[in-house]
Backbone as JSON Lines, residues from 0, in Angstrom:
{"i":0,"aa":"X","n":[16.82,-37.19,-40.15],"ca":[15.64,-36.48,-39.71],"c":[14.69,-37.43,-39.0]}
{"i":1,"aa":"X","n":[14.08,-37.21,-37.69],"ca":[13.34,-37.58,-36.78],"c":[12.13,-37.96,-37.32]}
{"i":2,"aa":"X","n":[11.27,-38.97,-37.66],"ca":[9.97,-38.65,-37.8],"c":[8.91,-38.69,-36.57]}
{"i":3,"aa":"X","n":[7.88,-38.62,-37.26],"ca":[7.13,-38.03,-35.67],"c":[6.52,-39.29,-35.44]}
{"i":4,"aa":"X","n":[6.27,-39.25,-34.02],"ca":[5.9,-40.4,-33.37],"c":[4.5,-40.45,-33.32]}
{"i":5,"aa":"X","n":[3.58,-40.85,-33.59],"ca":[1.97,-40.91,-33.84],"c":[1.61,-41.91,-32.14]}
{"i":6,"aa":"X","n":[1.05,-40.65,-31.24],"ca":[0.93,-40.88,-29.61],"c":[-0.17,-41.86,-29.57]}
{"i":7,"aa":"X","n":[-0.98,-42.37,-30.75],"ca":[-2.28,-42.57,-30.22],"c":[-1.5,-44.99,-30.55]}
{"i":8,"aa":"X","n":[-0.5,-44.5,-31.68],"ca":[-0.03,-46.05,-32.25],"c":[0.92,-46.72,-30.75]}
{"i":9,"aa":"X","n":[1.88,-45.63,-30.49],"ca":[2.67,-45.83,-30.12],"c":[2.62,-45.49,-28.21]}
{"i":10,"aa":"X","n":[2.11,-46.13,-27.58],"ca":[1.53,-45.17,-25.9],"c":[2.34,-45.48,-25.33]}
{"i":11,"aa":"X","n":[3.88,-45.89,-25.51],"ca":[4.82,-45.95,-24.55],"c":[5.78,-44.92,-24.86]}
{"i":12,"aa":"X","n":[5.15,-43.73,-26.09],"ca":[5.98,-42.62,-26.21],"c":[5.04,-41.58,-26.71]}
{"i":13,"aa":"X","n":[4.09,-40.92,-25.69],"ca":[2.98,-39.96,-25.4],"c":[3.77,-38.67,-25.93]}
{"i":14,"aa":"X","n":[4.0,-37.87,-26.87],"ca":[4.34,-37.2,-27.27],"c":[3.11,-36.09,-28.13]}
{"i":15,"aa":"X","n":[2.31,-35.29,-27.36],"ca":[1.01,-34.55,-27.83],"c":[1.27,-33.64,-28.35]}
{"i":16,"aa":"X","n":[2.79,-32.87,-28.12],"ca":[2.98,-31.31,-28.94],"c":[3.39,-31.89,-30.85]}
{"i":17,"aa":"X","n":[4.17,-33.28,-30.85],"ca":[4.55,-33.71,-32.12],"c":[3.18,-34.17,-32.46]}
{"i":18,"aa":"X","n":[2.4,-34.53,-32.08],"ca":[1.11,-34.89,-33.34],"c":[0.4,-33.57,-33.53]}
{"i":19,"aa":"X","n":[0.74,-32.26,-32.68],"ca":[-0.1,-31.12,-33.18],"c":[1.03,-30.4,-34.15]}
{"i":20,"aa":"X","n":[2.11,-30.44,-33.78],"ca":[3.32,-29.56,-35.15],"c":[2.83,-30.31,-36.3]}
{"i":21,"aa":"X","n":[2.93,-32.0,-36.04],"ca":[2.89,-32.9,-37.39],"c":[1.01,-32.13,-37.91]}
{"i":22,"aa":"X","n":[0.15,-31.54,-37.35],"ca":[-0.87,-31.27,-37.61],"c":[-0.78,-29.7,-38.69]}
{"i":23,"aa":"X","n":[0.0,-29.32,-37.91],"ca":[0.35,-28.06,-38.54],"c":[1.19,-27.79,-39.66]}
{"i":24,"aa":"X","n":[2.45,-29.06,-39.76],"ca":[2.77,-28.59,-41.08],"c":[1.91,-28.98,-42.56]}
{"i":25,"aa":"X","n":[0.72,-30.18,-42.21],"ca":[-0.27,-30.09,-43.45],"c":[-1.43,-29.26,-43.33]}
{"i":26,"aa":"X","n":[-1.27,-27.92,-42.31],"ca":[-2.13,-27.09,-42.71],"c":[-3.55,-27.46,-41.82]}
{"i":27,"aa":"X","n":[-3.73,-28.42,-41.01],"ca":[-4.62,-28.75,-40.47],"c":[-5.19,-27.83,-39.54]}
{"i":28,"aa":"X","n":[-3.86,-27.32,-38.59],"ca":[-4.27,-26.87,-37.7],"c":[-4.36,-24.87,-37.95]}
{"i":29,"aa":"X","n":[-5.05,-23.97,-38.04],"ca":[-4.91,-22.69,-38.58],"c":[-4.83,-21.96,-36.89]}
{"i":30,"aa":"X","n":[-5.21,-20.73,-37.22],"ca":[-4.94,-19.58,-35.6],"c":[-6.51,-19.84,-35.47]}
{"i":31,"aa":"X","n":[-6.48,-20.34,-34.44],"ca":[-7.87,-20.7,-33.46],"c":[-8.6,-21.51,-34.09]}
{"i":32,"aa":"X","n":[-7.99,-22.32,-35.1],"ca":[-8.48,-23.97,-35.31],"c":[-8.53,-24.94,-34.59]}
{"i":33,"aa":"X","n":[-8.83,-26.23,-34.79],"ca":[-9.31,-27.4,-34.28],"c":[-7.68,-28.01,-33.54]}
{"i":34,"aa":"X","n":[-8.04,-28.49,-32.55],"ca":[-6.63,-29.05,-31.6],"c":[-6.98,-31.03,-32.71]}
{"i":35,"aa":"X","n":[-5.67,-31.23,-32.93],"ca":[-5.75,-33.03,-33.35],"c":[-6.51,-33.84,-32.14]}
{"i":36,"aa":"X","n":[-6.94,-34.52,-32.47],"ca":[-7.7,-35.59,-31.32],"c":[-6.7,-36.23,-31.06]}
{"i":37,"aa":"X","n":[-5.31,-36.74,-31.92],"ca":[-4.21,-37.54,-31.19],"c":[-3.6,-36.5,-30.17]}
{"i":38,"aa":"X","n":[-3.46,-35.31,-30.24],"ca":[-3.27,-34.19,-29.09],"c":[-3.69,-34.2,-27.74]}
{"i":39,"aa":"X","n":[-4.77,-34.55,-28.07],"ca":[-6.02,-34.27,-26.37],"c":[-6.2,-35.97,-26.13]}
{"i":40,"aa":"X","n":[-5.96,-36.91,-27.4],"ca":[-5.62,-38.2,-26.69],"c":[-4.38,-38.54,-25.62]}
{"i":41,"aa":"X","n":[-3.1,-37.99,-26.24],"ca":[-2.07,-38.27,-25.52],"c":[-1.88,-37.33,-24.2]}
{"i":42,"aa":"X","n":[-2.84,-36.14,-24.19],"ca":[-2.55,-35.48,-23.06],"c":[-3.61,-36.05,-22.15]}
{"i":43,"aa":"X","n":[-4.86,-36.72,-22.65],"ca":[-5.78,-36.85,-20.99],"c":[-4.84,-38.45,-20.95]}
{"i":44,"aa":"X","n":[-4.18,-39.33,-21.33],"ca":[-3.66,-40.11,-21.01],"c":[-2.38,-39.9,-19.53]}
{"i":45,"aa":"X","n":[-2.18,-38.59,-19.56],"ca":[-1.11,-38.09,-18.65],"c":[-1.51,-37.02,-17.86]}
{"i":46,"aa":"X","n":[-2.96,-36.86,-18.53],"ca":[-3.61,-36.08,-17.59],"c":[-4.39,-36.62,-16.15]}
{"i":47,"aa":"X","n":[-4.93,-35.92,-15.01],"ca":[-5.67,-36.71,-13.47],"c":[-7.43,-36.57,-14.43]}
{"i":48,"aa":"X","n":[-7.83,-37.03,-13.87],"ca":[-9.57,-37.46,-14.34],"c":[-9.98,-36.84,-14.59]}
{"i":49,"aa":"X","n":[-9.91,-35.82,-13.32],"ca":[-11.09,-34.57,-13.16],"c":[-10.89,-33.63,-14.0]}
{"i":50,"aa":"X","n":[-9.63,-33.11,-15.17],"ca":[-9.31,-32.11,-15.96],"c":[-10.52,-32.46,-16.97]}
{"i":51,"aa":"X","n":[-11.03,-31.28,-17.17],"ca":[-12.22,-31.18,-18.36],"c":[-11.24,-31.36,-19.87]}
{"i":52,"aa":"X","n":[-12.19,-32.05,-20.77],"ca":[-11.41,-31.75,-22.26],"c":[-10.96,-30.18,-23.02]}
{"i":53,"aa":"X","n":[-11.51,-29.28,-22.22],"ca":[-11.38,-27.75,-22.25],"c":[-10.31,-27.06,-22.27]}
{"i":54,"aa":"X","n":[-9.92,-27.76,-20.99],"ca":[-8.79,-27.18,-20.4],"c":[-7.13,-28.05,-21.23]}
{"i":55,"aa":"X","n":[-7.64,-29.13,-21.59],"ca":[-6.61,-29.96,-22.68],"c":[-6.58,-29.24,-23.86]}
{"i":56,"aa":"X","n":[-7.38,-28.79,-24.3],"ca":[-7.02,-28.59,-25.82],"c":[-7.14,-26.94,-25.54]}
{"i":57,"aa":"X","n":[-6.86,-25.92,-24.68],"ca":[-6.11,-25.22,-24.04],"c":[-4.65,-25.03,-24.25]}
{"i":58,"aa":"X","n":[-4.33,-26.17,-23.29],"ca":[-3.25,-26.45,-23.01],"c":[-1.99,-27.14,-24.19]}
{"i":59,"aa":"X","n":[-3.18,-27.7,-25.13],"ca":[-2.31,-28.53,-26.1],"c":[-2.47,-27.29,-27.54]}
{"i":60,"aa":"X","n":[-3.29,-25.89,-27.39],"ca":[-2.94,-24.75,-28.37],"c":[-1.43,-24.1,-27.57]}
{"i":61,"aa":"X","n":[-1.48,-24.3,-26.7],"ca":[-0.47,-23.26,-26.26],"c":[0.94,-23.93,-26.95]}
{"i":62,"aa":"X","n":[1.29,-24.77,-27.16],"ca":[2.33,-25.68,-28.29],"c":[3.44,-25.58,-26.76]}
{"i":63,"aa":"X","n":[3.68,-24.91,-26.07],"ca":[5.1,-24.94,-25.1],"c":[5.05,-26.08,-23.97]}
{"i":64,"aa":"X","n":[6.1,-27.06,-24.1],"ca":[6.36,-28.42,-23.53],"c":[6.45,-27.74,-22.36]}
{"i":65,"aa":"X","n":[7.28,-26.46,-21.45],"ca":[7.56,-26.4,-20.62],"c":[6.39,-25.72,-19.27]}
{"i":66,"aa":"X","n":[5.46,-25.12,-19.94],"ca":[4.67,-24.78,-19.66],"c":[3.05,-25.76,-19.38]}
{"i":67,"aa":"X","n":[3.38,-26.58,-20.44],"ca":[2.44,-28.13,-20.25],"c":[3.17,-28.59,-19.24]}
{"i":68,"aa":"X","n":[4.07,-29.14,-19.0],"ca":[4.63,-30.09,-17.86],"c":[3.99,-29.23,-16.23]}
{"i":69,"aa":"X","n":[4.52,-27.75,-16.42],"ca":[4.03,-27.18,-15.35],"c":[2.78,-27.39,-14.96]}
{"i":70,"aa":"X","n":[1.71,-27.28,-15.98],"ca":[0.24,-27.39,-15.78],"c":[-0.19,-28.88,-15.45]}
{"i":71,"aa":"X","n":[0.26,-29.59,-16.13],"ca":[-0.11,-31.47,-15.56],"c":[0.41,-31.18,-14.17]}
{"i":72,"aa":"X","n":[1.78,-30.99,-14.01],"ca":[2.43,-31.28,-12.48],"c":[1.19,-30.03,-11.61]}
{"i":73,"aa":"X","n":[1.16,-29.36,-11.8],"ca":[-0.22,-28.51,-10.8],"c":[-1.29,-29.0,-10.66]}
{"i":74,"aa":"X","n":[-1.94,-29.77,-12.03],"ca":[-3.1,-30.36,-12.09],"c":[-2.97,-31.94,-10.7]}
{"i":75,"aa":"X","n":[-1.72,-32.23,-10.77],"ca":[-1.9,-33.62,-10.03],"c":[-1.3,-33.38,-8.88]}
{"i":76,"aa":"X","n":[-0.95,-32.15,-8.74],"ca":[-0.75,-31.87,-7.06],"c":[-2.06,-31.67,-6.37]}
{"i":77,"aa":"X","n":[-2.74,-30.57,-7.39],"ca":[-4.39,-30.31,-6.89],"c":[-4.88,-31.48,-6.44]}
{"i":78,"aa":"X","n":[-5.46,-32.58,-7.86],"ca":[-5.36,-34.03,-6.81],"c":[-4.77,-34.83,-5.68]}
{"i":79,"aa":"X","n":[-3.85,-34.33,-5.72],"ca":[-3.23,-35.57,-4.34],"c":[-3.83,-35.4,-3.21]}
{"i":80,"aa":"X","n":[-4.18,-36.63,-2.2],"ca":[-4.95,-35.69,-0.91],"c":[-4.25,-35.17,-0.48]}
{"i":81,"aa":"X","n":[-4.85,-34.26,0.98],"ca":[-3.93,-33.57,1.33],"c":[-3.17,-34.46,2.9]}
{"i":82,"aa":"X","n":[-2.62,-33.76,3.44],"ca":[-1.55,-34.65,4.34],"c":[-1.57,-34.19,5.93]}
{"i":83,"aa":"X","n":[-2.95,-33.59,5.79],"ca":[-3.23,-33.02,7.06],"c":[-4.01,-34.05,7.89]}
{"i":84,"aa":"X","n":[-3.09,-33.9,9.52],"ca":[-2.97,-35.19,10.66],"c":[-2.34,-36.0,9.89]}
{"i":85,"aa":"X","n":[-1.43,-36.22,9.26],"ca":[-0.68,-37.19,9.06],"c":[0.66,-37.01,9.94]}
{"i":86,"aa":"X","n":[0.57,-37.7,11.25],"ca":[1.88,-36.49,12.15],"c":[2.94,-37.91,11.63]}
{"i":87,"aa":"X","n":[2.98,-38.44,11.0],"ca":[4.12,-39.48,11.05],"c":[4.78,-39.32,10.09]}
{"i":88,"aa":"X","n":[4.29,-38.73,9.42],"ca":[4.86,-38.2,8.32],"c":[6.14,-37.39,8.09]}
{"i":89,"aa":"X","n":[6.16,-36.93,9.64],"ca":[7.13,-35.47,10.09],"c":[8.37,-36.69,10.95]}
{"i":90,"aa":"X","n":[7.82,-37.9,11.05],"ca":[9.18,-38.71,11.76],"c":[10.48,-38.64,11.21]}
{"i":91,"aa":"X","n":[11.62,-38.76,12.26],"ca":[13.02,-39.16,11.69],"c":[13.08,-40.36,10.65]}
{"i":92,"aa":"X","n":[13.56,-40.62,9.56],"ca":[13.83,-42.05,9.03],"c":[14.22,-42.59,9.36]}
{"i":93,"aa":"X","n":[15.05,-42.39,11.08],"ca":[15.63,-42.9,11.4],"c":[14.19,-44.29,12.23]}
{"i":94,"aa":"X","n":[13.25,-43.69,12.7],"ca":[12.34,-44.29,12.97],"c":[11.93,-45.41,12.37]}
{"i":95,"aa":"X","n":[12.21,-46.52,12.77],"ca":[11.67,-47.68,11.98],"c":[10.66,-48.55,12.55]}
{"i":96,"aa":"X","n":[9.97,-49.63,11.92],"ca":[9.25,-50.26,12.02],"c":[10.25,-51.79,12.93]}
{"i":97,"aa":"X","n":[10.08,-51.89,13.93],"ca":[10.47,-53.02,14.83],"c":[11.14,-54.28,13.77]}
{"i":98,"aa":"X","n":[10.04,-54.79,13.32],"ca":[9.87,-55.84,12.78],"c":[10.25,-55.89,11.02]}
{"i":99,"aa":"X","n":[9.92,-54.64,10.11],"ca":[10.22,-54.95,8.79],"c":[11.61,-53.86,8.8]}
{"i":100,"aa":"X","n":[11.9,-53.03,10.1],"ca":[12.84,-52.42,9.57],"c":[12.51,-51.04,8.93]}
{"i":101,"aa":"X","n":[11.07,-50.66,7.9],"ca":[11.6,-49.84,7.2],"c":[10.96,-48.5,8.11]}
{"i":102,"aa":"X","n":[11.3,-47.61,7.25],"ca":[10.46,-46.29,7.84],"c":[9.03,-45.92,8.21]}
{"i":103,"aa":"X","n":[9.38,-45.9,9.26],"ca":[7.39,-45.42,9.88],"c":[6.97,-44.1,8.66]}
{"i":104,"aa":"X","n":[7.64,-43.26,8.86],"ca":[7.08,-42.1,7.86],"c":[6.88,-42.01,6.16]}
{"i":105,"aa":"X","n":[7.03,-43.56,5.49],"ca":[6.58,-43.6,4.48],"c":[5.33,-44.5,4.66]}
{"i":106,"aa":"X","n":[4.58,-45.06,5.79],"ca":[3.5,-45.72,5.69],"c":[2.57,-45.36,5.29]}
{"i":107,"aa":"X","n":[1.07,-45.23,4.87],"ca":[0.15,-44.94,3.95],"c":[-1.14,-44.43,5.29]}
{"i":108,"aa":"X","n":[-0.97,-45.49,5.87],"ca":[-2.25,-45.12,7.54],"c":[-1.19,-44.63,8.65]}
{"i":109,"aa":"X","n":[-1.67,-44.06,9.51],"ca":[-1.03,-43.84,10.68],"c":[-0.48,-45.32,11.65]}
{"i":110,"aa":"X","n":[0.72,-44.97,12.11],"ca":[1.43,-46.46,12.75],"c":[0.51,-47.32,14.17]}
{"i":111,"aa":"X","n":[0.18,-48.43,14.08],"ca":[0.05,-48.98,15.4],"c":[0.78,-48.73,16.38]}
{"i":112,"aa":"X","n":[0.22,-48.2,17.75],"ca":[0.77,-48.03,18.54],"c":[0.24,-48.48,20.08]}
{"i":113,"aa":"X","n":[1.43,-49.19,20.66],"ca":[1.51,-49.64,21.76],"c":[2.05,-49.47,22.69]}
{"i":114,"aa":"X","n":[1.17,-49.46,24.52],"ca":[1.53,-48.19,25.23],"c":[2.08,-48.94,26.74]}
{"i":115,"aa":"X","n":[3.25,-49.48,26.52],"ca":[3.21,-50.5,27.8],"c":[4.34,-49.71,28.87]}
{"i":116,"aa":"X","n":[3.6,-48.92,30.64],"ca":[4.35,-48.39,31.25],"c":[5.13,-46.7,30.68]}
{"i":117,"aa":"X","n":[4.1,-46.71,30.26],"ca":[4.2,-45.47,29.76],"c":[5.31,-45.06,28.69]}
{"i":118,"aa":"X","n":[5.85,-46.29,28.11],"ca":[6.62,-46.57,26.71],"c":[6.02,-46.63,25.52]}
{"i":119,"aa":"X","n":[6.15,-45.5,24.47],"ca":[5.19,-45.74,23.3],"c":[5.67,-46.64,22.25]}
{"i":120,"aa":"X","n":[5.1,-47.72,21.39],"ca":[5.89,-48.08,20.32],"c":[5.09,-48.33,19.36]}
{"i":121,"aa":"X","n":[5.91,-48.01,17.99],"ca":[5.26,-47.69,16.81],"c":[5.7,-48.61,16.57]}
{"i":122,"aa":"X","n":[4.07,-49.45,15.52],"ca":[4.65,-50.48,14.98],"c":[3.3,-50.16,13.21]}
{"i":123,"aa":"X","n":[4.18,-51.12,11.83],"ca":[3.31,-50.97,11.12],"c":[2.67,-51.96,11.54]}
{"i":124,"aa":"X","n":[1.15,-51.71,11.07],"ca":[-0.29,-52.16,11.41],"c":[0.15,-54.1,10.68]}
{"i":125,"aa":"X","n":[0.27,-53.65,9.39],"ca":[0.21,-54.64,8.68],"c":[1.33,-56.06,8.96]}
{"i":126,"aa":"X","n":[2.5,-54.94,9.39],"ca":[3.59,-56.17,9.35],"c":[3.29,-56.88,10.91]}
{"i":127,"aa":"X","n":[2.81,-56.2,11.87],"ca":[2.38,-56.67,13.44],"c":[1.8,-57.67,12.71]}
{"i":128,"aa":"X","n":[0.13,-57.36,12.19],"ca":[-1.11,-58.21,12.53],"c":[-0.26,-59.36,11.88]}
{"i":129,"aa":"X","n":[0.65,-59.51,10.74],"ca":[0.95,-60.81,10.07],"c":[1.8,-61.62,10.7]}
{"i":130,"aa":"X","n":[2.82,-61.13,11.88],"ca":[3.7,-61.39,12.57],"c":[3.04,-62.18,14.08]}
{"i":131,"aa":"X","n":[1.99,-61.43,14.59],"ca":[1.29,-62.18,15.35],"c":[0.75,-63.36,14.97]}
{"i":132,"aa":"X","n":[0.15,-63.1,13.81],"ca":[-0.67,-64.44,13.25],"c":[0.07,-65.53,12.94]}
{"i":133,"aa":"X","n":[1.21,-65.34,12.26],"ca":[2.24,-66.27,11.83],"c":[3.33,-66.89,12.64]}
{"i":134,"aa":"X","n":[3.36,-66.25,13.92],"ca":[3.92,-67.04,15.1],"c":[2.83,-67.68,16.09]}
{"i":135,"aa":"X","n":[1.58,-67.1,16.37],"ca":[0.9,-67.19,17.2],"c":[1.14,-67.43,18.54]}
{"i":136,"aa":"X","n":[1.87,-65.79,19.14],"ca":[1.63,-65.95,20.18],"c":[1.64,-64.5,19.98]}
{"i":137,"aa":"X","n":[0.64,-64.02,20.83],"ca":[-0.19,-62.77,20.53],"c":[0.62,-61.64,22.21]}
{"i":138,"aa":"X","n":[2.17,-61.87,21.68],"ca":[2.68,-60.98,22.69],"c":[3.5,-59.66,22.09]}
{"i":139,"aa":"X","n":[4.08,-58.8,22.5],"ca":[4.37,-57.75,22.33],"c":[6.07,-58.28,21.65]}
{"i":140,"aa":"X","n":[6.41,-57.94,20.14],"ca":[7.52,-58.74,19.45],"c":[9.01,-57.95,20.65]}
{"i":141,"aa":"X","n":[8.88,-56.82,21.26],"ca":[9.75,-55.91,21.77],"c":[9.74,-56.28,23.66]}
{"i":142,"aa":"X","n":[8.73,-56.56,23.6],"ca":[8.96,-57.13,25.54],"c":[8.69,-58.16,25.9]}
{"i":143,"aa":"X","n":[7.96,-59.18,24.89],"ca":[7.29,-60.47,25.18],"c":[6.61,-60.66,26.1]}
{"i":144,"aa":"X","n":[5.87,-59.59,26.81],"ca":[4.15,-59.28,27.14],"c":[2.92,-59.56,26.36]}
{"i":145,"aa":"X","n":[2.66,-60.28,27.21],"ca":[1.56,-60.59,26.29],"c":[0.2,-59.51,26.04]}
{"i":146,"aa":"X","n":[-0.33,-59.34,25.3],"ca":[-1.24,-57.94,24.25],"c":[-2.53,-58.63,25.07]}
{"i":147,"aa":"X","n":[-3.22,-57.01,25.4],"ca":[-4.24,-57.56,26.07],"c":[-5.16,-56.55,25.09]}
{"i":148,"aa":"X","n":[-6.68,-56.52,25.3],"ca":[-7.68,-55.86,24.59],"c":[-6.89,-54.14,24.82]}
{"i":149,"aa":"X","n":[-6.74,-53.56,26.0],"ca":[-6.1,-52.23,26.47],"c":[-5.02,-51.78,25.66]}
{"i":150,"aa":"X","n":[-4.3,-52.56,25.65],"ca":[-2.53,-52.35,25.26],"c":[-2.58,-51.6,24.07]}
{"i":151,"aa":"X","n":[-3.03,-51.75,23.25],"ca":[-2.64,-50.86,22.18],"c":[-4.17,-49.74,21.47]}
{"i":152,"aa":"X","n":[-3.39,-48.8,20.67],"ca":[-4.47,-47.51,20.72],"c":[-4.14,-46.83,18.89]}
{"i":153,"aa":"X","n":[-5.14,-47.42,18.2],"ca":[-4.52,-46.89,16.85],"c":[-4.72,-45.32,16.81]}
């Protein structure tokens, strides 16, 4: 037999519905009694910021794991920003970054871009500026033109 894992000792195994059953079989918890504080501990631990304590001990009466998972995963989609003008986002993977190789469309800012003869090229911001600096010669890594104030347009 399993014993229960106490979420508040143990935080590398957040388990909030077992400290409210373990609440309930000594009678602690009755029909529209008090939620355990190790309950609403282990859930705002996995909970986003902005969820009120309200809506936790809500969520931690309702006792169903599958229905909690749903509500955290909604709660932290609500948070995420959103992804609007992010057009790089929509790139092929095949699209890469010149210089590190990896994918333009997992970058975090929109890609540097440079416009020589009416050729566009995406480059990440970060791996350019370190690549210029660390060779120092402040030319284009793809034509070996040299970068003037014009040339490029974030």
């Amino acid at each position: 037999r399993r014993q229960p894992v106490n979420p508040v000792l143990a935080p590398q195994r957040i388990d909030f519905f077992m400290a409210a059953k373990t609440a309930q079989k000594r009678g602690a918890q009755k029909r529209g009694g008090t939620v355990p504080p190790a309950a609403i501990a282990a859930l705002r631990r996995i909970a986003p910021a902005h969820v009120p304590d309200a809506a936790l001990v809500a969520l931690a009466k309702g006792g169903d794991a599958q229905k909690a998972k749903a509500e955290v995963t909604r709660w932290w989609r609500e948070a995420a920003p959103t992804r609007k003008g992010q057009w790089w986002r929509e790139l092929a993977a095949s699209e890469t970054d010149p210089i590190s190789l990896e994918p333009l469309n997992r970058l975090r800012v929109e890609p540097f871009e440079i416009d020589e003869d009416g050729h566009k090229m995406l480059f990440d911001a970060r791996v350019l500026a370190a690549y210029l600096v660390s060779s120092n010669v402040f030319a284009n890594p793809l034509t070996r033109r040299p970068l003037r104030r014009g040339t490029g347009a974030s």
